[in-house]
C-alpha positions, 0 to 999 in steps of 0.5 A: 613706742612713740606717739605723734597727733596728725591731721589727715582731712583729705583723701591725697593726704591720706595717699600721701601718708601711706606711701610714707609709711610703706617705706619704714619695717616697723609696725605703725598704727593710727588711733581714733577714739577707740578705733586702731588700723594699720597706717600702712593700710589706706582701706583702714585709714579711710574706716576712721574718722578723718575729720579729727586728729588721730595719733600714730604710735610707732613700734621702734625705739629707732624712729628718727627718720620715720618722726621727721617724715611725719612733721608734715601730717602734724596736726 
């Protein structure tokens, strides 16, 4: 599993993290405190907190492509 800190303060950032998301098979998940939702799912997203940073953990051992597309969101 990979974890990576991201910043997601906006609504068109959010849009914009999903459709990123929705390309890749493997489960991804997004962390707030205590709070965890699917990142292929904006309803969910939009249930956290945006204002801070959350964390993605990713469910593969091959995520190369899928980190690279995330250096955008970092926060």
């Amino acid at each position: 599993m990979k974890s990576v800190t991201i910043s997601l303060e906006m609504a068109q950032r959010v849009k914009e993290f999903v459709a990123v998301t929705q390309n890749y098979d493997c489960e991804i998940s997004l962390k707030s405190g205590k709070y965890v939702v699917d990142a292929k799912s904006i309803l969910g997203i939009f249930s956290l907190d945006l204002s801070k940073p959350l964390v993605v953990e990713i469910n593969s051992d091959d995520c190369a492509a899928l980190l690279k597309d995330l250096e955008q969101f970092k926060a």
